[in-house]
N, C-alpha and C positions, 0 to 999 in steps of 0.2 A: 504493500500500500504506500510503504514512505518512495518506495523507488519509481510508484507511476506518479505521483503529486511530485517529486521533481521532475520527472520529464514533462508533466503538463506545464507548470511554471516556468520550464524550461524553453516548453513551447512558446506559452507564453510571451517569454520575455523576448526572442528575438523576434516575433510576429511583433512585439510595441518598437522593437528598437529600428528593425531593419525601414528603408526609406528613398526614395518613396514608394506609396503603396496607391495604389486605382481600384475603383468599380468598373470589371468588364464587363460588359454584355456579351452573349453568346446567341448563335442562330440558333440553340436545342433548351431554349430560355431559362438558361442558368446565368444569375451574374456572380464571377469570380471574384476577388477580394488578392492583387497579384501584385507582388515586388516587381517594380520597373526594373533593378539592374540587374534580376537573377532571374525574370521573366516564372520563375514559380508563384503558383498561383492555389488558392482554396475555396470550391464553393461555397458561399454565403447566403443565397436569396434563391426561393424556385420565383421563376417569375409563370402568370395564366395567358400572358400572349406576347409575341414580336413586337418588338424596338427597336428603332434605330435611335436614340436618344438615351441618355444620362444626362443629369445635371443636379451635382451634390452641393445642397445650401450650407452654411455655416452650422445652422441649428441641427446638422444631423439626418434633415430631409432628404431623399434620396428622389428626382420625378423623371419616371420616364413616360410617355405619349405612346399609346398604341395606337392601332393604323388609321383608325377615326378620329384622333386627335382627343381621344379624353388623356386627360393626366391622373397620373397616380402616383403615391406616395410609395417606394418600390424599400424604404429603408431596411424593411423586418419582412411581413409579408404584402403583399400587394395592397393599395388603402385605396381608394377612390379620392381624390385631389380637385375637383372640377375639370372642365373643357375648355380646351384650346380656341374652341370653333371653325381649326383647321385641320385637314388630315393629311395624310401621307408626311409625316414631319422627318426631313432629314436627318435633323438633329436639335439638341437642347444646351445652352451652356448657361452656367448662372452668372449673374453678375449682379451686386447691388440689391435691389428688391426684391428680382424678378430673374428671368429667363430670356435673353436672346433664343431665338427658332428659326428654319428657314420651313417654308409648306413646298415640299415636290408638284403637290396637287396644283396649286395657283402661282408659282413660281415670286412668291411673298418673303421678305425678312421681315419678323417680326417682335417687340418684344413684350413679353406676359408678366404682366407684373401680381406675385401670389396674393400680396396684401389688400388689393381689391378685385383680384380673381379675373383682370380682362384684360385682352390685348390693346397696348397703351400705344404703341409704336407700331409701326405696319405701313413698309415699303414694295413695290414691286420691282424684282429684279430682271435684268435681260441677258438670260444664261446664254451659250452660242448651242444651237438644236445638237439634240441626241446627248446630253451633258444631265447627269444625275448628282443632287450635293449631298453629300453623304456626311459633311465635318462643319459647324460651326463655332468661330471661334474668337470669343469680343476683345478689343485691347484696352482694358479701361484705361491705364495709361494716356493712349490718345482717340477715345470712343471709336476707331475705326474697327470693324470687323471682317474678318477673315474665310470665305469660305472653302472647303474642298471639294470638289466634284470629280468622276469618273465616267466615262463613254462606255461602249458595248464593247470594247479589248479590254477594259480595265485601266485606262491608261487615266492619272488622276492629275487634277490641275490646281494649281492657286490661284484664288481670287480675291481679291479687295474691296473692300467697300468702304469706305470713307468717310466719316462720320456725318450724319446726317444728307445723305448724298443717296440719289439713283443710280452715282458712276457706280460701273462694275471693271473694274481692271483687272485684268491677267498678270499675276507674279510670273507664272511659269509652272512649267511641269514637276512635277514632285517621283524621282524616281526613287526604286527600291529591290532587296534582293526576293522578298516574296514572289514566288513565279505564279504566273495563271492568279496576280488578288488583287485589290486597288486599297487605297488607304482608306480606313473606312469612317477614321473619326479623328479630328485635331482638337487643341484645347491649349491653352496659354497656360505657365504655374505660375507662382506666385511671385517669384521671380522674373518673372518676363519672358520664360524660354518658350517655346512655341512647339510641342509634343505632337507626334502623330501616333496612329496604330494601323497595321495593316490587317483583313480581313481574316484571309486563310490561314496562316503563319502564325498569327500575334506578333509581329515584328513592333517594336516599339522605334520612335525616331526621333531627331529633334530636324525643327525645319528653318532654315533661316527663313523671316517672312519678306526679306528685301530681295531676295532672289530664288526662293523657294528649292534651294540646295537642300541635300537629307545627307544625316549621320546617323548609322544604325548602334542602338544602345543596346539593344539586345533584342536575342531570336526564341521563340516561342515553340509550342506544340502546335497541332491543331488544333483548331476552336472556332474556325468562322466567328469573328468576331465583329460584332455592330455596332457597339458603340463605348465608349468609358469617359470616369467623371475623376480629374484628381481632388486629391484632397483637401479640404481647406486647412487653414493653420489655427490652433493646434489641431492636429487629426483627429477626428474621433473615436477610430479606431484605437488607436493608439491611445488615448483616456479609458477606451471601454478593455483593453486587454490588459492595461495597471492596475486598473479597478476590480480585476476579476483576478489577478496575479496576488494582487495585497490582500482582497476578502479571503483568499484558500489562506494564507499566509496566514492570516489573524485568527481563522477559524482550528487551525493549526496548533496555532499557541494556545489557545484556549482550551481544549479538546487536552493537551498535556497538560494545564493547570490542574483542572476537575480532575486526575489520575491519581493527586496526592493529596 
């Protein structure tokens, strides 16, 4: 008993230490819970339908958009969140209140603000045909957002959008060693770097967003991969695996006191 409560503690402790950590999505509606530089990863959530979207709030809220566009609260198990009132949603990233989104369906940016549950912001964009965006991704730094999109070979591209603006500009092609996948989801950290992931693979990358160059940080299993949310600071995980590391701990000591 003492030899599995340190391995669990054990576990524990570098699941809080190790860094950083994402919510993947998966095409078989499991989202993972996966270290960026060791690409290991542990499921966490069954999800009841397909995603292309994550977007992790500070409070711990996890929302992702299924294909009708209702939101839900994906933290623990699936909660009902309200509606978007758009569907096909590329993707979700948080920012600030709310949510930046792009709609596949009406080729729309847009953003959802939670605290009075509607779309506050709401642009339409002019993608070049046959272009699907699969990654959005806001720069509050200087409000411009970011999007990714892929064609029917898979080949994925960066786009820009500019704060407050209809321009749509081309960064450039975003290559990668994933064969036969396109990148399925970007997302800025908190630091400013600008993350991608790839579909098939889990390839993780970082992107310059001024020329849409990639560096591969690390390579994956399979997973069909949809979308992911990094963390916010401090992580939550990493509070909720101290906090469950110190309880066995305390419950420990305790458990010896009552013996004498």
């Amino acid at each position: 008993m003492r030899f599995a409560s340190v391995l669990l503690l054990g576990g524990l402790g570098s699941l809080s230490l190790a860094a950083p950590f994402v919510r993947v999505a998966n095409s078989n509606l499991t989202v993972e819970l996966v270290n960026v530089p060791t690409n290991s990863g542990i499921p966490i959530i069954n999800l009841s339908f397909p995603t292309n979207s994550l977007a992790l709030a500070p409070s711990g809220a996890l929302y992702a958009a299924d294909p009708a566009g209702n939101l839900w609260d994906v933290a623990v198990v699936p909660i009902p969140a309200g509606s978007i009132g758009k569907a096909d949603i590329g993707d979700l990233d948080w920012s600030g209140s709310g949510m930046w989104g792009f709609s596949n369906a009406t080729s729309e940016l847009f953003f959802f603000d939670t605290g009075s549950s509607s779309v506050t912001y709401n642009q339409g964009l002019s993608l070049p045909s046959g272009l699907r965006v699969s990654g959005v991704a806001h720069q509050d730094s200087t409000g411009d957002t970011y999007l990714s999109a892929f064609d029917a070979g898979y080949n994925t591209f960066l786009f820009k959008n500019p704060a407050s603006s209809a321009a749509l500009n081309l960064v450039g092609s975003m290559t990668h060693t994933d064969v036969a996948s396109y990148i399925a989801d970007i997302e800025f950290n908190a630091a400013g770097t600008l993350f991608g992931v790839t579909w098939f693979h889990r390839h993780f990358l970082t992107i310059n967003p001024l020329s849409a160059a990639t560096t591969t940080v690390s390579v994956g299993p399979h997973r069909d991969s949809t979308a992911f949310a990094l963390n916010p600071v401090p992580e939550p995980a990493t509070m909720v695996a101290l906090a469950i590391g110190l309880l066995g701990l305390n419950r420990r000591k305790k458990s010896a006191k009552s013996r004498f």
